[in-house]
PDB file of N, CA, C and O in Angstrom:
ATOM      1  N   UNK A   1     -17.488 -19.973 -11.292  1.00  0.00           N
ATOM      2  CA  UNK A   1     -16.148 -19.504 -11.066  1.00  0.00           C
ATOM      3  C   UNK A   1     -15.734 -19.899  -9.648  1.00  0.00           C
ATOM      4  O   UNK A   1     -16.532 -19.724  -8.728  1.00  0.00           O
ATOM      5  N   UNK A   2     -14.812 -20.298  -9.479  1.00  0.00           N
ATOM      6  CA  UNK A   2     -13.888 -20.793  -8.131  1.00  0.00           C
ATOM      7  C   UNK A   2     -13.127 -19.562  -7.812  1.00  0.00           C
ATOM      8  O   UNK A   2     -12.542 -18.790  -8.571  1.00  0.00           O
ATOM      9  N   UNK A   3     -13.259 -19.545  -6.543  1.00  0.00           N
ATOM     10  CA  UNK A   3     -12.846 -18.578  -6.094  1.00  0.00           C
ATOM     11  C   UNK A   3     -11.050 -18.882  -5.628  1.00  0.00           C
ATOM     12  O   UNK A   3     -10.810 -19.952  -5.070  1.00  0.00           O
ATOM     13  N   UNK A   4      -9.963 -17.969  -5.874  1.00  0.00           N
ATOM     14  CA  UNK A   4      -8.737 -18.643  -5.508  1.00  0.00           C
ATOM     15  C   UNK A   4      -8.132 -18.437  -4.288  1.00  0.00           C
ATOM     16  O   UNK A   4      -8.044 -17.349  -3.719  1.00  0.00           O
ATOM     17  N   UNK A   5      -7.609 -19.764  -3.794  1.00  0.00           N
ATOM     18  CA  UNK A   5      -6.928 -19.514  -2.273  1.00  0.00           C
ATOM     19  C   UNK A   5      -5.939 -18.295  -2.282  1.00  0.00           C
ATOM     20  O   UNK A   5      -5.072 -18.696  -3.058  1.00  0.00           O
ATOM     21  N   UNK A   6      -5.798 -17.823  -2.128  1.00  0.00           N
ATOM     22  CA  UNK A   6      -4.521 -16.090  -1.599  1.00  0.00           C
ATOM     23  C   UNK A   6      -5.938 -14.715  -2.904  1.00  0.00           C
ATOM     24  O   UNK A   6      -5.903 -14.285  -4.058  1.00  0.00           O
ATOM     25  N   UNK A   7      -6.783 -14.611  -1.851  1.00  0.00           N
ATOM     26  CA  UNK A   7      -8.247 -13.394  -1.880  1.00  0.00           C
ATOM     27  C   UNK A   7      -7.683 -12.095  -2.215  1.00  0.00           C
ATOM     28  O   UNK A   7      -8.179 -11.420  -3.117  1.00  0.00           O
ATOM     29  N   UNK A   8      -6.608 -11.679  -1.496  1.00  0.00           N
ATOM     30  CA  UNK A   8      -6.198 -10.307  -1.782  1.00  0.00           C
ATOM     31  C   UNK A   8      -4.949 -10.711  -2.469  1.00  0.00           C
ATOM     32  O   UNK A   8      -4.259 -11.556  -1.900  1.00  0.00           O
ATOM     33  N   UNK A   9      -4.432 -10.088  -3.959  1.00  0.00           N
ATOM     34  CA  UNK A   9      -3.644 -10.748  -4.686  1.00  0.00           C
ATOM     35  C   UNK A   9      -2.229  -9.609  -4.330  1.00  0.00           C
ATOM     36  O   UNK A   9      -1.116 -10.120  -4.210  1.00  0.00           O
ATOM     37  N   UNK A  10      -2.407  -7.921  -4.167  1.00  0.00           N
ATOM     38  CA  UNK A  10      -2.202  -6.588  -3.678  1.00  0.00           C
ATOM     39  C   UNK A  10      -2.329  -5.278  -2.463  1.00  0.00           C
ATOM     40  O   UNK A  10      -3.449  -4.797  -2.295  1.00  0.00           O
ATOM     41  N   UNK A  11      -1.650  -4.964  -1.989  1.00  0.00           N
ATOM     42  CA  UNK A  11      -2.113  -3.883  -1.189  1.00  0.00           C
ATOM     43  C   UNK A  11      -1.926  -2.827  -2.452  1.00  0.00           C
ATOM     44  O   UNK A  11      -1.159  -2.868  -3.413  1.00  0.00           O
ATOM     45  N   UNK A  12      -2.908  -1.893  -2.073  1.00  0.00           N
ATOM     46  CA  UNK A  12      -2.628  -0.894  -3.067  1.00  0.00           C
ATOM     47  C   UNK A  12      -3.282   0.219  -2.178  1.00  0.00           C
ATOM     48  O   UNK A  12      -4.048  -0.052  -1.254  1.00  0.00           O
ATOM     49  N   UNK A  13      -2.903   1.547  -2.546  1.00  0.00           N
ATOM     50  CA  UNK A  13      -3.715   2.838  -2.010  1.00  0.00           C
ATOM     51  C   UNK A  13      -4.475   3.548  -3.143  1.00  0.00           C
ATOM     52  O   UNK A  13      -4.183   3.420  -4.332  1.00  0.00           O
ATOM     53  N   UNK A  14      -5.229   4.120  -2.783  1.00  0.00           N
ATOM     54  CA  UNK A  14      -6.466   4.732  -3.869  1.00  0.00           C
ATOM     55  C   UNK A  14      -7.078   5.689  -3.288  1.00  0.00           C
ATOM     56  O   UNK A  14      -7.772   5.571  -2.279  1.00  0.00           O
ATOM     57  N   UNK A  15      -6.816   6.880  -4.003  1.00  0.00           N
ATOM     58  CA  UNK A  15      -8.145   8.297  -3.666  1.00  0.00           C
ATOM     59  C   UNK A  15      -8.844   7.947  -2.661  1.00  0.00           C
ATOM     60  O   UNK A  15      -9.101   6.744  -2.691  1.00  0.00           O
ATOM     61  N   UNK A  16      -9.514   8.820  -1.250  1.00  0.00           N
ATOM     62  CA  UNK A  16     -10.202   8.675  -0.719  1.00  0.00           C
ATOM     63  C   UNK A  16     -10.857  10.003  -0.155  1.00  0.00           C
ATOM     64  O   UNK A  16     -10.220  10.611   0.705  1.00  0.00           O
ATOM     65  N   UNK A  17     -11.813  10.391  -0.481  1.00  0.00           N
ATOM     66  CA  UNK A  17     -12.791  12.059  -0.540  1.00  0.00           C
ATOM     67  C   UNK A  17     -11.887  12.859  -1.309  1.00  0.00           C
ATOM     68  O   UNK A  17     -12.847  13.412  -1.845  1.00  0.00           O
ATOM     69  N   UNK A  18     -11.105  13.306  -1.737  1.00  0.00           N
ATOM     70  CA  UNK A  18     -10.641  14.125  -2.183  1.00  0.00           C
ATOM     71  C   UNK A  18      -8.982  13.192  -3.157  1.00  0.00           C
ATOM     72  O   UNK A  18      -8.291  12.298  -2.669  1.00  0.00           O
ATOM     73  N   UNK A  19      -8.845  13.723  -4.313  1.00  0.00           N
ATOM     74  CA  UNK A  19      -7.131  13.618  -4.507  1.00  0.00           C
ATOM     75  C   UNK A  19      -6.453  14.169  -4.043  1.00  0.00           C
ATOM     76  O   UNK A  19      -6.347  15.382  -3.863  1.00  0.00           O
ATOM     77  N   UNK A  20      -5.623  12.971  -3.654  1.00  0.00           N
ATOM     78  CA  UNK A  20      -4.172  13.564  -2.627  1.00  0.00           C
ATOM     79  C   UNK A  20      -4.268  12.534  -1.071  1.00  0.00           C
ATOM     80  O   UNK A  20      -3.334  12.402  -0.280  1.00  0.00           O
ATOM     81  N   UNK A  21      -5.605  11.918  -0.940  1.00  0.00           N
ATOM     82  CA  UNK A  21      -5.693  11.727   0.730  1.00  0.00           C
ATOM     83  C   UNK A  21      -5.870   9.895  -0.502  1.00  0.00           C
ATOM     84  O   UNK A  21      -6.401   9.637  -1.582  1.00  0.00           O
ATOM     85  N   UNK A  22      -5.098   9.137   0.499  1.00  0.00           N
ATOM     86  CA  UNK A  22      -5.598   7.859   0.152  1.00  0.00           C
ATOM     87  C   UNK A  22      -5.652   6.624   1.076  1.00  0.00           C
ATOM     88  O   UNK A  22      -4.680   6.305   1.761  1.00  0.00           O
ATOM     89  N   UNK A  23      -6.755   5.971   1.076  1.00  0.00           N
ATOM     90  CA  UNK A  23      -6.550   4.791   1.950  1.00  0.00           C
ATOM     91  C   UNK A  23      -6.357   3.490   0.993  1.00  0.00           C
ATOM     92  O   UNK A  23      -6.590   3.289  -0.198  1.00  0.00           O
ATOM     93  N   UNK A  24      -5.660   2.448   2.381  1.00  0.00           N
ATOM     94  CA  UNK A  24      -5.152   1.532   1.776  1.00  0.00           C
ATOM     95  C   UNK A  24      -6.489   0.506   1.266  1.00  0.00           C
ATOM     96  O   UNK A  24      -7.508   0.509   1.957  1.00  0.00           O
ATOM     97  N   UNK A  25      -6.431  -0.136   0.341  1.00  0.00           N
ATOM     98  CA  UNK A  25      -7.030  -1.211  -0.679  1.00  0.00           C
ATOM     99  C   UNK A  25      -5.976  -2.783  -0.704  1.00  0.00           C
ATOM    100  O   UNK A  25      -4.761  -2.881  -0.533  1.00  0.00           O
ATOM    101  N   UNK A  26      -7.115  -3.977  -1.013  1.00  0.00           N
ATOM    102  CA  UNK A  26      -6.769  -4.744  -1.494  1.00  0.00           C
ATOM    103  C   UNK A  26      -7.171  -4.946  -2.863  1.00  0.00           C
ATOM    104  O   UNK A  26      -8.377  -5.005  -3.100  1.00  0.00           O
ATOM    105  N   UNK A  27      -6.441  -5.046  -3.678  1.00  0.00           N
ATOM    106  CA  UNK A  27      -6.985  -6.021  -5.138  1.00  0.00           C
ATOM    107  C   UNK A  27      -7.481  -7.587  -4.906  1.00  0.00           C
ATOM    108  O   UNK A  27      -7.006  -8.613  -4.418  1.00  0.00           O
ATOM    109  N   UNK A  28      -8.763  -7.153  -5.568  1.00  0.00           N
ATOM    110  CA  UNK A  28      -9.557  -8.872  -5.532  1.00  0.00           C
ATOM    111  C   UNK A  28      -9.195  -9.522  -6.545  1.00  0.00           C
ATOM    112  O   UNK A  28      -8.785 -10.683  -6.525  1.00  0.00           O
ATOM    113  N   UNK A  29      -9.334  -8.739  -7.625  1.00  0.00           N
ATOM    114  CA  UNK A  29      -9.161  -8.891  -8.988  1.00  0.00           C
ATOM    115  C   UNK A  29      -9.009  -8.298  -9.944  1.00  0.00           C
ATOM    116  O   UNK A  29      -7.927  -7.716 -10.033  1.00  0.00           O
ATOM    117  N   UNK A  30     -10.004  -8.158 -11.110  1.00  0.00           N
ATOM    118  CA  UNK A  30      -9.863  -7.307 -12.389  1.00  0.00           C
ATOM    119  C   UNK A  30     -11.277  -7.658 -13.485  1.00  0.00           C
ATOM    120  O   UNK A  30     -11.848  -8.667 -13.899  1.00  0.00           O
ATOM    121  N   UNK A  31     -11.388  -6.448 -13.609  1.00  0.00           N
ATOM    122  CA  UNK A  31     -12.902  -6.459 -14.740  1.00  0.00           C
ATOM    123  C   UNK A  31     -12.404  -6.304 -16.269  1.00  0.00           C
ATOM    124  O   UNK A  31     -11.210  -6.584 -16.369  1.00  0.00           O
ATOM    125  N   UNK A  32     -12.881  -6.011 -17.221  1.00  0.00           N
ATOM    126  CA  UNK A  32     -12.308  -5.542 -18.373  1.00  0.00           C
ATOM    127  C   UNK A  32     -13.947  -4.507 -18.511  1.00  0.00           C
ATOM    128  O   UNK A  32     -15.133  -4.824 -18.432  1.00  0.00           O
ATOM    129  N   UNK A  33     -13.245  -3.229 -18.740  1.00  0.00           N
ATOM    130  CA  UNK A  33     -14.523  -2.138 -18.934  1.00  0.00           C
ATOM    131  C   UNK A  33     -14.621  -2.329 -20.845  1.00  0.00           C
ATOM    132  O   UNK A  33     -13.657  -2.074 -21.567  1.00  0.00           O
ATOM    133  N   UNK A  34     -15.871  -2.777 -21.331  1.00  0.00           N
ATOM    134  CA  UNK A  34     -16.540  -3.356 -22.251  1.00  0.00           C
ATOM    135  C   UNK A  34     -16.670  -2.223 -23.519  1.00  0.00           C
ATOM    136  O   UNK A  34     -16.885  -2.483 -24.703  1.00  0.00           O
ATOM    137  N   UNK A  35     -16.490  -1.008 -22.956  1.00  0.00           N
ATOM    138  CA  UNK A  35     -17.029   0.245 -23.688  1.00  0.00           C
ATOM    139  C   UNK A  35     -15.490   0.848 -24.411  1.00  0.00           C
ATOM    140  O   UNK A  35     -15.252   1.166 -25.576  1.00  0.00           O
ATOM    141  N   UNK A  36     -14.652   0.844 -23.253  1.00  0.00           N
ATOM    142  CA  UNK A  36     -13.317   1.169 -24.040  1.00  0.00           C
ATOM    143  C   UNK A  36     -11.895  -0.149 -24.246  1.00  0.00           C
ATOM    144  O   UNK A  36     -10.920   0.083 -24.961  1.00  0.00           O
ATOM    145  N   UNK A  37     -12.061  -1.357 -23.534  1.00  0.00           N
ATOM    146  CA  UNK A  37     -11.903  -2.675 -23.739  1.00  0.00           C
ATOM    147  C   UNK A  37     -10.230  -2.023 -22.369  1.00  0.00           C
ATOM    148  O   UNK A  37      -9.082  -2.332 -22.689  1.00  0.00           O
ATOM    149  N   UNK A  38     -10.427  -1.390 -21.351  1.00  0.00           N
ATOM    150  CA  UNK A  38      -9.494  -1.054 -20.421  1.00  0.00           C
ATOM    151  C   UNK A  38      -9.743  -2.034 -19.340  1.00  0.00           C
ATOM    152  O   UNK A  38     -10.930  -2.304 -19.160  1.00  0.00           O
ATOM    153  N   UNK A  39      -8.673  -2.765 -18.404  1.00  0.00           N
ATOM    154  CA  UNK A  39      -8.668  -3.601 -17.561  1.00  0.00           C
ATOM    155  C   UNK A  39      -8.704  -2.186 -16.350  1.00  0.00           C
ATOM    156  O   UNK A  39      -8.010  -1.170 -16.297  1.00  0.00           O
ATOM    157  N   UNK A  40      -9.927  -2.719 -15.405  1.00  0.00           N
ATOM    158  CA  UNK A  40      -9.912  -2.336 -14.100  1.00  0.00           C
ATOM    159  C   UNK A  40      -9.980  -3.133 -12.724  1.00  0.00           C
ATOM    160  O   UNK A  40     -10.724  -4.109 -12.632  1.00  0.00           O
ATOM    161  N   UNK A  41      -9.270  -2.750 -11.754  1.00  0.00           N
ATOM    162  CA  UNK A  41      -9.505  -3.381 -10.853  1.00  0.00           C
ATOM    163  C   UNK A  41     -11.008  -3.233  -9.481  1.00  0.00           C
ATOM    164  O   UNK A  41     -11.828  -2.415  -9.064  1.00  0.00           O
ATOM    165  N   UNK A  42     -10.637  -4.402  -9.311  1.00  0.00           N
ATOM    166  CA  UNK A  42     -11.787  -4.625  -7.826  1.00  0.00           C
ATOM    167  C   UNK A  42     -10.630  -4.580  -6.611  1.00  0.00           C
ATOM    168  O   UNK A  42      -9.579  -5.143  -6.307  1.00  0.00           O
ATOM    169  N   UNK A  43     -11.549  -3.507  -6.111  1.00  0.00           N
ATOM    170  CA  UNK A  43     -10.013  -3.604  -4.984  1.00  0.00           C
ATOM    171  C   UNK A  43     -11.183  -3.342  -3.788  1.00  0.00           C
ATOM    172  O   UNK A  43     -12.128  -2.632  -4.130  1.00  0.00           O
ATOM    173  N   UNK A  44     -11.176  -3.854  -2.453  1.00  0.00           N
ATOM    174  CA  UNK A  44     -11.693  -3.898  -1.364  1.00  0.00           C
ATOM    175  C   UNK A  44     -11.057  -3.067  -0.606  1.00  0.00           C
ATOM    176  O   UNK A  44      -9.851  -3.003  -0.367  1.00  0.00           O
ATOM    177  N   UNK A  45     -12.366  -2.101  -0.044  1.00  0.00           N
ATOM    178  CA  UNK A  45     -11.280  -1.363   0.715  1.00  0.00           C
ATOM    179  C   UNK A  45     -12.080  -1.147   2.530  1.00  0.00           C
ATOM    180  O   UNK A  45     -13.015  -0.412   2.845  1.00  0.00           O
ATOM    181  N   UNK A  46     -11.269  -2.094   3.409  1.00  0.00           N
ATOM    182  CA  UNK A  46     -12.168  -2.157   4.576  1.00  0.00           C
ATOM    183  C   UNK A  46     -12.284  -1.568   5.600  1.00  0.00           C
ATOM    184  O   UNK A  46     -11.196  -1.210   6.051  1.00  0.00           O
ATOM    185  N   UNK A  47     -13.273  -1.252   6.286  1.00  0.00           N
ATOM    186  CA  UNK A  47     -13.444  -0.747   7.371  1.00  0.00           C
ATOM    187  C   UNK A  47     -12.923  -0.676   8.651  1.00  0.00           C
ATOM    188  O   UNK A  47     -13.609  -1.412   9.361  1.00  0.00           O
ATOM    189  N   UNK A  48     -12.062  -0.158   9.276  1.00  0.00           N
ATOM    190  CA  UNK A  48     -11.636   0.002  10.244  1.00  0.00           C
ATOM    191  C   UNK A  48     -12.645   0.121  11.363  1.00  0.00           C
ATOM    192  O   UNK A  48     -13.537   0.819  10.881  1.00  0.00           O
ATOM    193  N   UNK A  49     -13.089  -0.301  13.039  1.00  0.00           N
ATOM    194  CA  UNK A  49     -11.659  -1.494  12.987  1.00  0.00           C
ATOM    195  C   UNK A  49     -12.237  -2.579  12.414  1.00  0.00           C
ATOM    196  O   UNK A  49     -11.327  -3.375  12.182  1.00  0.00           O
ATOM    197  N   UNK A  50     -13.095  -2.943  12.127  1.00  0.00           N
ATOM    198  CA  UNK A  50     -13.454  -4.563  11.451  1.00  0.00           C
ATOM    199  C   UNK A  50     -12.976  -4.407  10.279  1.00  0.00           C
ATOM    200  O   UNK A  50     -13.359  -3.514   9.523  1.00  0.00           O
ATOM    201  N   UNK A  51     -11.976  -5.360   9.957  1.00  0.00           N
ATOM    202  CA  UNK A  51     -11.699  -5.217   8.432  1.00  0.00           C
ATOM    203  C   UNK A  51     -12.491  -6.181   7.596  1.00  0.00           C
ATOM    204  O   UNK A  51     -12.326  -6.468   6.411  1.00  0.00           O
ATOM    205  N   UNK A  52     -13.480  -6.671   8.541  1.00  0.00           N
ATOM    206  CA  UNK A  52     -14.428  -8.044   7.805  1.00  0.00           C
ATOM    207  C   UNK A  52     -15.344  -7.180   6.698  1.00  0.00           C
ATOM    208  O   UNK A  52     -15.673  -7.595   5.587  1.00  0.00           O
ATOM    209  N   UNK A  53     -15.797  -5.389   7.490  1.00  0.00           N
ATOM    210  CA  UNK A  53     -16.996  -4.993   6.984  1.00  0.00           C
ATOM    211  C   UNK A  53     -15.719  -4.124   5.519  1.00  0.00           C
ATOM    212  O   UNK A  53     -14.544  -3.795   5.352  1.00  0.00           O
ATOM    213  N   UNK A  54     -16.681  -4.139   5.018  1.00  0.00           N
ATOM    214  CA  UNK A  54     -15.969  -2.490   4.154  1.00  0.00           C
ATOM    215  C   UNK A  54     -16.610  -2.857   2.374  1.00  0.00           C
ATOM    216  O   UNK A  54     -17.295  -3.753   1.881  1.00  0.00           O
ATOM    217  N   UNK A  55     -15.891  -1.537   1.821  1.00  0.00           N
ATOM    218  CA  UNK A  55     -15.979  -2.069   0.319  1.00  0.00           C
ATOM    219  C   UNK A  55     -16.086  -2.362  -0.810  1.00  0.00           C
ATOM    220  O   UNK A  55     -15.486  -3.427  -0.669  1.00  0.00           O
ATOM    221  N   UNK A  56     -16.400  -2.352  -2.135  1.00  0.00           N
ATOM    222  CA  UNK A  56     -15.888  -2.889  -3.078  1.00  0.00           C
ATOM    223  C   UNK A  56     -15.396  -1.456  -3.953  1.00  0.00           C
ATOM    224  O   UNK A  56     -16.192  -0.518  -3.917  1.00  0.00           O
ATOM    225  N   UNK A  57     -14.525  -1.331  -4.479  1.00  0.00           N
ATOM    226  CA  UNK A  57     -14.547  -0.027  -5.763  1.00  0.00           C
ATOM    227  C   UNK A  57     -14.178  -0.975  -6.865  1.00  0.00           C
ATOM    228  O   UNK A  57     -13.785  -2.139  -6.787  1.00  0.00           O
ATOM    229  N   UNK A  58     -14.471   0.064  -8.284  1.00  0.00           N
ATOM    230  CA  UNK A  58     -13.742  -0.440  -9.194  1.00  0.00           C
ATOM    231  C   UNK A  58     -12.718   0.601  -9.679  1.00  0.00           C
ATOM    232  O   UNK A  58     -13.218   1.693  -9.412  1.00  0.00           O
ATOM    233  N   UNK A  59     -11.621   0.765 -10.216  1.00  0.00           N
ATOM    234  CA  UNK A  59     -10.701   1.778 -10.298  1.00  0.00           C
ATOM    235  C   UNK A  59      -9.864   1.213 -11.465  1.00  0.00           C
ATOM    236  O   UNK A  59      -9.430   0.061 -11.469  1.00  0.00           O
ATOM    237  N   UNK A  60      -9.679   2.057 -12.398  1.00  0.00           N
ATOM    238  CA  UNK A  60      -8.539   1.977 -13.357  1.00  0.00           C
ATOM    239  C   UNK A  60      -7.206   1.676 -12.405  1.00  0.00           C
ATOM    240  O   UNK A  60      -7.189   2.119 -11.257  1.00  0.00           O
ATOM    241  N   UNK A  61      -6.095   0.909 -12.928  1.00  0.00           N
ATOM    242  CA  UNK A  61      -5.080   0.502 -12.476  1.00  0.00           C
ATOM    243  C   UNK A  61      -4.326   1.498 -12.419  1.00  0.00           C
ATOM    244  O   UNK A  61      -3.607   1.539 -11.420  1.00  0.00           O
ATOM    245  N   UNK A  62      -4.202   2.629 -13.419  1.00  0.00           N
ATOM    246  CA  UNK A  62      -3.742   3.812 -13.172  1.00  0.00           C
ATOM    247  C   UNK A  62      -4.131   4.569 -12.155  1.00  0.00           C
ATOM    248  O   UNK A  62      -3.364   5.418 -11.702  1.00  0.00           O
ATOM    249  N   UNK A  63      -5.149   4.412 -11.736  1.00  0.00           N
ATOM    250  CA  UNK A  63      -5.905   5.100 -10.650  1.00  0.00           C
ATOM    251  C   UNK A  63      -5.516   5.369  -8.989  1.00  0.00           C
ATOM    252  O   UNK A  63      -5.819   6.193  -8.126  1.00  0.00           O
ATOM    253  N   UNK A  64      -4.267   3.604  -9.147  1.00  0.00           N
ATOM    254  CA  UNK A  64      -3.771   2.586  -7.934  1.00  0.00           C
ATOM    255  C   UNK A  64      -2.457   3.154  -7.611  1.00  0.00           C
ATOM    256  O   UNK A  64      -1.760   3.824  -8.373  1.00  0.00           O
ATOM    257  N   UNK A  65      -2.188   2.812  -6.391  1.00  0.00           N
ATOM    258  CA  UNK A  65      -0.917   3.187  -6.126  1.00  0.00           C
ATOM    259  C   UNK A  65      -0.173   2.259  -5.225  1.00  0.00           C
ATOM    260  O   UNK A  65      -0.461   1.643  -4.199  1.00  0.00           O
ATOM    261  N   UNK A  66       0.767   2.367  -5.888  1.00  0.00           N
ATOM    262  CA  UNK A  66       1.123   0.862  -5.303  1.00  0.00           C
ATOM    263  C   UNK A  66       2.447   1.007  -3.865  1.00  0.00           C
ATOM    264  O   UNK A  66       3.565   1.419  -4.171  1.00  0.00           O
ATOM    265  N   UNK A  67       2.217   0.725  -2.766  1.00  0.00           N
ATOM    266  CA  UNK A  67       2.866   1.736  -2.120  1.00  0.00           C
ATOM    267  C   UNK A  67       4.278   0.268  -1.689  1.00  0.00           C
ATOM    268  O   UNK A  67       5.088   0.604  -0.824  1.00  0.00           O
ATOM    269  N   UNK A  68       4.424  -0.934  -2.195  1.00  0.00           N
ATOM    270  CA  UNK A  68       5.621  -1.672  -1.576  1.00  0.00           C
ATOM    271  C   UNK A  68       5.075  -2.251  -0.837  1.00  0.00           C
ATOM    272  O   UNK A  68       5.386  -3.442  -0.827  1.00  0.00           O
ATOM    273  N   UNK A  69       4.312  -1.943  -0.121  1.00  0.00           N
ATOM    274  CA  UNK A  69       3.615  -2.870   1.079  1.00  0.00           C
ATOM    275  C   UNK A  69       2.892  -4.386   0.954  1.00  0.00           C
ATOM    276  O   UNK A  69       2.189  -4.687  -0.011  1.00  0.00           O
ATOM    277  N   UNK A  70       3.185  -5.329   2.122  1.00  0.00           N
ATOM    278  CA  UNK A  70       3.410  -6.852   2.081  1.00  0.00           C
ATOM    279  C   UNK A  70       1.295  -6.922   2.298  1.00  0.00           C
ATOM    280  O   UNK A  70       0.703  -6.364   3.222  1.00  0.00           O
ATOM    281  N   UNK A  71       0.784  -7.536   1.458  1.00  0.00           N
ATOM    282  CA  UNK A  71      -0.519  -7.646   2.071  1.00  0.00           C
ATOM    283  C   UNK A  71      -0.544  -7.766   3.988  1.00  0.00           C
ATOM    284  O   UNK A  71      -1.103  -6.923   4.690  1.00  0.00           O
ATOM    285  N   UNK A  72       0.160  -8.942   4.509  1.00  0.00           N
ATOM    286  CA  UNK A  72       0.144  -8.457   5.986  1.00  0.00           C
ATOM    287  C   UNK A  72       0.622  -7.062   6.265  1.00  0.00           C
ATOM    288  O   UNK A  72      -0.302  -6.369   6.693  1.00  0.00           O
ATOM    289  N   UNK A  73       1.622  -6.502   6.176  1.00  0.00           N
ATOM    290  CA  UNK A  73       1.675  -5.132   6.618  1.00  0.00           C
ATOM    291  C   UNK A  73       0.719  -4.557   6.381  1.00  0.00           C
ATOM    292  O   UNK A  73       0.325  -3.989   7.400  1.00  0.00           O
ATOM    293  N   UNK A  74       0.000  -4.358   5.417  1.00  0.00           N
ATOM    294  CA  UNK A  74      -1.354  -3.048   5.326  1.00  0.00           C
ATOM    295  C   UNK A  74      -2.241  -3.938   5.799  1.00  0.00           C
ATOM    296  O   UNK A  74      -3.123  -3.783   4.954  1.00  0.00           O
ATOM    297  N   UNK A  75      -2.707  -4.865   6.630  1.00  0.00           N
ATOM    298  CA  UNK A  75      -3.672  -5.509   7.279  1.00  0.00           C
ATOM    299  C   UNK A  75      -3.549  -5.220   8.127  1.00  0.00           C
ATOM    300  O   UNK A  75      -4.447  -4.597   8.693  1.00  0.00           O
ATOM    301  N   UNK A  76      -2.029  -5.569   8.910  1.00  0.00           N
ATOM    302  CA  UNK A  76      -1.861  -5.058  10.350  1.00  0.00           C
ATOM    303  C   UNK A  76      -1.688  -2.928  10.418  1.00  0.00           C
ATOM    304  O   UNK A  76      -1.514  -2.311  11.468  1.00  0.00           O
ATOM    305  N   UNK A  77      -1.767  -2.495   9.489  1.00  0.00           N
ATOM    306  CA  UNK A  77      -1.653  -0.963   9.165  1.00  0.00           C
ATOM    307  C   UNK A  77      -2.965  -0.731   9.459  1.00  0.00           C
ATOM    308  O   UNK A  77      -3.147   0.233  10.203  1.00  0.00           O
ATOM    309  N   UNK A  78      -4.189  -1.484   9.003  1.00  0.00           N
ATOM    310  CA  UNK A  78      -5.444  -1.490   8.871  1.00  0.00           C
ATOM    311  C   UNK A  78      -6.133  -1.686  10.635  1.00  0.00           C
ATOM    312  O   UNK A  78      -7.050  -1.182  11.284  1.00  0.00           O
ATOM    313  N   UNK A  79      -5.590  -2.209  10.750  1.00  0.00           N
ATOM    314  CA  UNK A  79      -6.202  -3.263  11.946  1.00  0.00           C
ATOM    315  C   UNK A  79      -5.803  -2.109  12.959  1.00  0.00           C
ATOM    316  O   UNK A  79      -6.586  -1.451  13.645  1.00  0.00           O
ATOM    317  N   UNK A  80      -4.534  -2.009  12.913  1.00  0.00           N
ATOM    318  CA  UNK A  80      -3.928  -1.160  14.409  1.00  0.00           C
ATOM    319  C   UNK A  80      -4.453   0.469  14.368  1.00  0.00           C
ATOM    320  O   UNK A  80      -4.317   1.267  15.296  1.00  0.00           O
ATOM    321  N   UNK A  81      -4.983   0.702  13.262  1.00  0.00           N
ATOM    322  CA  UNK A  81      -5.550   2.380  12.873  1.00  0.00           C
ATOM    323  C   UNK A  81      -4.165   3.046  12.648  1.00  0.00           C
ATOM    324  O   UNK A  81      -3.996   4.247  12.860  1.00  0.00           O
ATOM    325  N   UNK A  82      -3.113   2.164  12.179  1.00  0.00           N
ATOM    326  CA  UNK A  82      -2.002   3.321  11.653  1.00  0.00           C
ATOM    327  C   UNK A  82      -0.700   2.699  12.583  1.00  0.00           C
ATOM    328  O   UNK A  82       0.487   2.572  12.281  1.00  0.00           O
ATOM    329  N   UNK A  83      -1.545   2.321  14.029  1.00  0.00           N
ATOM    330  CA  UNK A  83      -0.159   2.461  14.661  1.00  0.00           C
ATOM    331  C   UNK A  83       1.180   1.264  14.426  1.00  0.00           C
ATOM    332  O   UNK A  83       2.330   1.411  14.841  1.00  0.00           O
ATOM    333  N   UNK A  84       0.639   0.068  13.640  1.00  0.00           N
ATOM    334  CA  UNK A  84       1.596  -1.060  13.588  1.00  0.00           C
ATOM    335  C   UNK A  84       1.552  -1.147  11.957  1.00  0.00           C
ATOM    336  O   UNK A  84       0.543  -0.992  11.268  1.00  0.00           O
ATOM    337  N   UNK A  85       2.647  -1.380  11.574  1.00  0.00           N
ATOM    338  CA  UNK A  85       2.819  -1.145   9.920  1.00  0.00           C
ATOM    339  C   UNK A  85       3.842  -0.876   9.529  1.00  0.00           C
ATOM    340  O   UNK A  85       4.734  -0.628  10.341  1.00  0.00           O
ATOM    341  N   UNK A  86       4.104  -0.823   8.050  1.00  0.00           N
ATOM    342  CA  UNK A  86       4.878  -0.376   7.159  1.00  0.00           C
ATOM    343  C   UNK A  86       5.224   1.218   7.709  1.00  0.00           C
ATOM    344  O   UNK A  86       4.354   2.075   7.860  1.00  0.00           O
ATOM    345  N   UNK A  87       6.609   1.411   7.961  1.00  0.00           N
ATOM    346  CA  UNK A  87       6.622   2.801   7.748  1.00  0.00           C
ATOM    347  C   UNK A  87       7.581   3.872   6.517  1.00  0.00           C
ATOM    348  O   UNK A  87       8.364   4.818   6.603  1.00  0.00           O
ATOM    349  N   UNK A  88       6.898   2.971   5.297  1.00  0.00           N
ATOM    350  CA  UNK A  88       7.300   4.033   4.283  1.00  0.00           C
ATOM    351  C   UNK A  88       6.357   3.221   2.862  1.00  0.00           C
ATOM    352  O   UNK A  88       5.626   2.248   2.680  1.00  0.00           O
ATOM    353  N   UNK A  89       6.968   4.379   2.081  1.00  0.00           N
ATOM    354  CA  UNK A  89       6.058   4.049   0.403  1.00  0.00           C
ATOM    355  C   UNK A  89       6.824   4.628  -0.159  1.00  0.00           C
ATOM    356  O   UNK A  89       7.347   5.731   0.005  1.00  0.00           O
ATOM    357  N   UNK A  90       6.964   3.420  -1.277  1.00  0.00           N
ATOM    358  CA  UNK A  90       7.695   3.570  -2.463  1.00  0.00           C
ATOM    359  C   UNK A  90       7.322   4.238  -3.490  1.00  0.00           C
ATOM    360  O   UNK A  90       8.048   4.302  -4.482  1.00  0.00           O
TER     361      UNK A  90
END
């Protein structure tokens, strides 16, 4: 499998310790879960401040939340710990 040029296809937000609190995610891709034939995603979700380290979940797409945000905006959201970014969600 070849891997495709543009890695993060999504910003998305997803559960994080508890429902209700969420940090931001990229979508890598998508699995198909074999048992109930449901598409899930691979979404990366990185470590602050290195966003090199972090990572992988798999999550129902329902699971995702999709907040409007430009993959650069939640990178630079990521990067700055909050302070440079998007300031809203759709």
């Amino acid at each position: 499998m070849v891997p495709e040029k543009q890695v993060f296809k999504r910003a998305v937000l997803v559960d994080f310790l508890k429902p209700g609190i969420f940090t931001v995610g990229f979508v890598t891709g998508s699995v198909v879960d074999r048992r109930n034939n449901e598409k899930m995603l691979k979404v990366y979700i990185p470590t602050p401040p290195n966003p090199a380290s972090g990572t992988i979940v798999i999550v129902r797409e329902s699971d995702t939340r999709d907040p409007g945000w430009t993959i650069q905006g939640a990178i630079k959201a990521v990067i700055s710990g909050g302070i440079i970014g998007p300031d809203e969600i759709k």
